[in-house]
C-alpha positions in Angstrom: 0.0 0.0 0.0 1.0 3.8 -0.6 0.3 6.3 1.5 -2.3 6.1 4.4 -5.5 8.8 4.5 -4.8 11.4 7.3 -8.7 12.9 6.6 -11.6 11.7 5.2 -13.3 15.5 4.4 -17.4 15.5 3.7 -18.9 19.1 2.6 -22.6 18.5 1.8 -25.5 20.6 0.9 -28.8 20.9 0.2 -27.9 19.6 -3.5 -24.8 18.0 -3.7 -22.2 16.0 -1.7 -18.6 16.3 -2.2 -16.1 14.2 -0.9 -12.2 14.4 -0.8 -9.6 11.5 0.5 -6.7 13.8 1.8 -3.7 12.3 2.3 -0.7 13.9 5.5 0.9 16.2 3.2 -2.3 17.7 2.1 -2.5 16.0 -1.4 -5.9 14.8 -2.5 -6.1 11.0 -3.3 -9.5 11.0 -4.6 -12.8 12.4 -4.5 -16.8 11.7 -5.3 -19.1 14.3 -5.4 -23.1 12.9 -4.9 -25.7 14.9 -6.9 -28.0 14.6 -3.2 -28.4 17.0 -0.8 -28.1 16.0 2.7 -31.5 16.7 4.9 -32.2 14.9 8.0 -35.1 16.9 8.9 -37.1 15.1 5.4 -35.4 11.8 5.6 -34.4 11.0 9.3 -30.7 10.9 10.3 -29.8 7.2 9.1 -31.2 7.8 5.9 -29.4 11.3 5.2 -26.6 9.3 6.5 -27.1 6.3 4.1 -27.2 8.7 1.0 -24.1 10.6 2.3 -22.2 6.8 2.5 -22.7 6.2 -1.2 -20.5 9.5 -2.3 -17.9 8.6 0.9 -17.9 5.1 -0.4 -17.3 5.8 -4.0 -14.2 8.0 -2.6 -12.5 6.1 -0.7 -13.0 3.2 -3.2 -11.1 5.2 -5.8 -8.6 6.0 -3.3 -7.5 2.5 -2.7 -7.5 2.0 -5.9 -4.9 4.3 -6.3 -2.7 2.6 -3.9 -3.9 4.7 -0.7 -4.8 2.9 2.6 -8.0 3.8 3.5 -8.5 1.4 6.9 -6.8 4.0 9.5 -7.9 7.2 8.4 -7.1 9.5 11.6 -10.2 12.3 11.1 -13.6 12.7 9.4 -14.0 16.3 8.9 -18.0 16.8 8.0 -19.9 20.4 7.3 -23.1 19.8 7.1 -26.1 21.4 5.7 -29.1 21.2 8.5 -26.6 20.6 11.4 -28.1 24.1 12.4 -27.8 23.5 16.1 -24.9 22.1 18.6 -27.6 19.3 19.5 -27.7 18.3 15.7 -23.4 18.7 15.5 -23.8 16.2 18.3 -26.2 13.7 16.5 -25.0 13.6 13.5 -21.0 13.7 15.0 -22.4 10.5 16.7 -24.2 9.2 13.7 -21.4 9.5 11.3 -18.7 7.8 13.7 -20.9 4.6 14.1 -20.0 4.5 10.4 -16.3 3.8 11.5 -14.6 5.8 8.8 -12.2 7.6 11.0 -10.6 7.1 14.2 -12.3 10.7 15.2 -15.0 12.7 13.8 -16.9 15.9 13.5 -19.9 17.4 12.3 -20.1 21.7 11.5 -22.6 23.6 9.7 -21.6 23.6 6.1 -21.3 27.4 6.5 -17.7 26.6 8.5 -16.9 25.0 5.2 -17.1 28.4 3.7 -15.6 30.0 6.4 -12.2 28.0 6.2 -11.8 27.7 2.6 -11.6 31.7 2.5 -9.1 32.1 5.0 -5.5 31.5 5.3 -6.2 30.8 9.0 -9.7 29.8 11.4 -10.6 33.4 11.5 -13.0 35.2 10.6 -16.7 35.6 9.4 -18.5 33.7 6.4 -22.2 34.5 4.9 -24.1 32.0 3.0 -27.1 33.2 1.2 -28.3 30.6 -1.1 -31.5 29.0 -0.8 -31.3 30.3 3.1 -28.9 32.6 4.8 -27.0 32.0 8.0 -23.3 33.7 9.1 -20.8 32.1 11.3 -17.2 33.3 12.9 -14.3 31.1 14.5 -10.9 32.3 16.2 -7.6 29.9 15.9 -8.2 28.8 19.5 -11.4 27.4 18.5 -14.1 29.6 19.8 -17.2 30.1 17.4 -19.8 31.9 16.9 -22.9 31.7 14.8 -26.8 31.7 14.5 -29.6 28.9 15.1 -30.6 29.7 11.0 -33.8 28.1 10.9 -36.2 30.7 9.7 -38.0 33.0 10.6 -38.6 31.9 13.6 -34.8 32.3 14.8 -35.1 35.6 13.1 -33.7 35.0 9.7 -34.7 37.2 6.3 -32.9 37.1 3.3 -31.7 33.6 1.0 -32.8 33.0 -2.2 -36.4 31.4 -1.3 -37.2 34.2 0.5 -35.9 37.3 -1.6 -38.9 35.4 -4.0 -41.4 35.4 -1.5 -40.6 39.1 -0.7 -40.9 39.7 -4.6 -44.0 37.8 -4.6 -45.8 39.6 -2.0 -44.8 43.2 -3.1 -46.0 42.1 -7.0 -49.3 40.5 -5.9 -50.2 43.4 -4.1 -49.0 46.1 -6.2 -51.8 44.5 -8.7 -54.5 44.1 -6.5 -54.1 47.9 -5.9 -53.1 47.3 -1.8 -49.8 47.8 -2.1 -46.9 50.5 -4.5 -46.5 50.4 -7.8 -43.9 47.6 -9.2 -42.4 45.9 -12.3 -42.3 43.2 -10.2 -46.0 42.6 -11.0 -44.6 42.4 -14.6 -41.2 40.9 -14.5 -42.1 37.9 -12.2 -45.4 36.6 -14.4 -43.2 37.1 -17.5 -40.6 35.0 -16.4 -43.1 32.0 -16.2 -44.5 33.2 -19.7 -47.7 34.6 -17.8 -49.2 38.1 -18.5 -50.6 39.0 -15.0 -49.8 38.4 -10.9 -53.2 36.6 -10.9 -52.0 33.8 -13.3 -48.8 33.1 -11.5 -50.3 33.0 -8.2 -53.0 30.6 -9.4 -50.5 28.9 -11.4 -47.9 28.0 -8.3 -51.4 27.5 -5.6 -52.8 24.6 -8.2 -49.4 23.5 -8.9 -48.7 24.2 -12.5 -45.7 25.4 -11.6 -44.4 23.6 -8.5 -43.6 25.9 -6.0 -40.1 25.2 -5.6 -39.8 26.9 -8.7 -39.8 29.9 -7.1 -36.3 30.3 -6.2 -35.8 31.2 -10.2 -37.2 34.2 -9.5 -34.4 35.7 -7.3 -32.5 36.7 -10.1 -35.5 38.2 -11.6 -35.4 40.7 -8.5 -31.9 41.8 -8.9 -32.9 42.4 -12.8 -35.6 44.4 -11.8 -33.7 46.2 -9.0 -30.9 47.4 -11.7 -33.6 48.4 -14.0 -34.2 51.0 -11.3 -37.6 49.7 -10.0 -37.7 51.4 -6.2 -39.5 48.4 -4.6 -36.9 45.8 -6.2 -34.2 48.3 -4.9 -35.6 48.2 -1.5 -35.3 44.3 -1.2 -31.6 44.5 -2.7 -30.9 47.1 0.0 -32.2 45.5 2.8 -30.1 42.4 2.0 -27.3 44.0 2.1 -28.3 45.6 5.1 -28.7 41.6 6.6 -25.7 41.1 5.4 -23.9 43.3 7.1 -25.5 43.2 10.1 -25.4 39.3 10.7 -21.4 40.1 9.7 -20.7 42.5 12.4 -22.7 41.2 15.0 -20.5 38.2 14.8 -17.4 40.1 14.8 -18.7 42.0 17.8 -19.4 38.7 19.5 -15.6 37.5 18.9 -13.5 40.7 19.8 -12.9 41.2 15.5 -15.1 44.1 15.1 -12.0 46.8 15.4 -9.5 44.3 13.7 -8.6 43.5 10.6 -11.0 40.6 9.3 -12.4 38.5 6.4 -15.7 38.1 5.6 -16.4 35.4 3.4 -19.0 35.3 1.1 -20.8 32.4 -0.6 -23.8 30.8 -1.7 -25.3 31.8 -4.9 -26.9 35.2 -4.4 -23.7 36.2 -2.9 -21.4 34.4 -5.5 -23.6 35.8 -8.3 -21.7 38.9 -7.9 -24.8 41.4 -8.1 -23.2 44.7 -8.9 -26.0 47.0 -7.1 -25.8 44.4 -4.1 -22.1 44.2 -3.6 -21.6 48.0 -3.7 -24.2 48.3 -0.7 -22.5 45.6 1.0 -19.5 47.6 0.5 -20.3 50.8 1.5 -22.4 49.9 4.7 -19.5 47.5 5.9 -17.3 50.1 5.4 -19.4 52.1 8.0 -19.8 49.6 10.2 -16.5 47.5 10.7 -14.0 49.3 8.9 -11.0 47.0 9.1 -13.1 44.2 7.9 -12.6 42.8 4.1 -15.3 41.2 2.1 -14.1 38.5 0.0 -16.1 36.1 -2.1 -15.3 32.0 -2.0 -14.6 30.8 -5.5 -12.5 27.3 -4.4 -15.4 24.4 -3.6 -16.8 24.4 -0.1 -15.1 20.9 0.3 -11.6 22.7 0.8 -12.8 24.3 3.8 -14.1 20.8 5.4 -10.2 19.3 4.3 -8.4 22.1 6.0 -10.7 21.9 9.2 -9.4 18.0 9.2 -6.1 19.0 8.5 -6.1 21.6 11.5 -7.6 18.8 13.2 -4.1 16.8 13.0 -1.7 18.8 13.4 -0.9 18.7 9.7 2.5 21.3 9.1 1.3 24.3 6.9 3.3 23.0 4.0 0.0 20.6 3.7 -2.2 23.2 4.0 -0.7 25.2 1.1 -0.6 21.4 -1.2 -4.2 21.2 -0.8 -5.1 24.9 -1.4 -3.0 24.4 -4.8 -5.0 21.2 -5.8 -8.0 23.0 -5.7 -7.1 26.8 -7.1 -6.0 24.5 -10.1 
């Protein structure tokens, strides 16, 4: 046998699953990704867990076939989408190392995977805003801070689904006559190939178009928002606003707020790079935590759950650097 796995690194989402097979220098012996999501809530935790084995097995599969030893692998380093609580880190930590894939494991929200692939060290602040939004913040000597980020009901606004909803309410009423004027009440319709607010809304309640559809009409928004339509602009704004305010509360809570500090972005509203969005984002950051730096991931969330392993070990920083290379390239 060749070399012998030092982490076994999971980052999965509400769509995919990627695995990587790292090896103690930091090289990557092999890697699956599962076109799944990962959702205990729907499916219960051994069946999330089930799915997520399939895309772990294929990895470490190809890794032995490629001369690795897989049967000793020191760390499982998991992020996680819907491991929204400690209580659920602690489940599914549990969960995961019944499986027996590592001699130690452990479960973060997948926003940590985020976190750590856009920083050169654990610190700092990542946003995801994607189909949801949550923000979290970590320090080298492993403090952490972060948000329930279950909905509204933990005080959430903002993600993808509901920037849609937003749009969707402001449109419906700005034809009934209750509410301001909008495009939205044209631009949202139209996307669906419908002339009025009444035809989508009967449309998505009788299921013509399925309601998960919806998320499609984020962009739409920020379309509309450029176009200079003042209630679309309003919604852009006060997602930046969120933004900004989830960031620097969680500086605050970890002593960053008058240091300098990334803050990670990702997710696909963020990563989409809306012009309009970003330069609020900018400016109102710039108010409010001066020293901090907004930066937006491009390298796969995956990365972030390798080096979280590789901190995990001990690994020298040489094998942190290997591993960044592999995946800028």
């Amino acid at each position: 046998m060749g070399v012998t796995a030092s982490v076994l690194a999971i980052d999965a989402g509400n769509s995919k699953t990627d695995v990587a097979v790292v090896g103690p220098d930091g090289s990557v012996l092999a890697s699956a990704r599962g076109h799944h999501g990962f959702s205990p809530p729907k499916a219960g935790i051994e069946r999330a867990v089930d799915l997520l084995a399939g895309t772990v097995g294929e990895a470490l599969e190809r890794a032995r076939a490629r001369g690795a030893s897989t049967d000793a692998i020191e760390h499982v380093s998991a992020c996680l989408a819907n491991a929204d609580l400690p209580v659920e880190e602690v489940e599914l930590s549990a969960a995961l190392h019944a499986r027996g894939w590592g001699r130690t494991t452990q479960v973060r929200n997948d926003t940590f995977a985020i976190l750590r692939a856009g920083v050169d060290e654990p610190r700092g602040v990542a946003v995801v805003c994607g189909a949801g939004i949550n923000c979290v913040g970590m320090l080298p000597d492993g403090r952490t801070a972060r948000y329930p980020a279950i909905g509204k009901i933990s005080g959430d606004w903002g993600g993808g689904q509901g920037l849609a909803e937003e749009a969707l309410w402001f449109a419906a009423r700005a034809e009934d006559g209750r509410g301001e004027p909008t495009a939205l009440a044209r631009t949202l319709p139209e996307h669906f190939g419908l002339d009025s607010m009444y035809a989508l809304i009967e449309a998505l309640h009788r299921g013509v178009i399925p309601y998960g559809r919806t998320h499609e009409l984020t962009p739409v928004l920020f379309t509309t928002s450029a176009a200079g339509d003042p209630v679309a602009r309003h919604l852009v704004r006060r997602l930046a606003r969120e933004v900004v305010v989830m960031s620097t509360v969680v500086l605050e809570r970890l002593g960053l707020i008058g240091q300098e500090a990334t803050v990670v972005l990702g997710g696909g509203v963020l990563a989409a790079r809306h012009p309009e969005l970003d330069a609020h984002m900018a400016a109102m950051m710039a108010e409010k935590a001066p020293k901090a730096a907004l930066s937006v991931l491009t390298a796969p969330p995956v990365l972030g759950a390798a080096l979280l392993g590789l901190d995990h070990t001990g690994a020298p920083p040489g094998a942190r650097a290997r591993l960044r290379a592999h995946y800028a390239g």
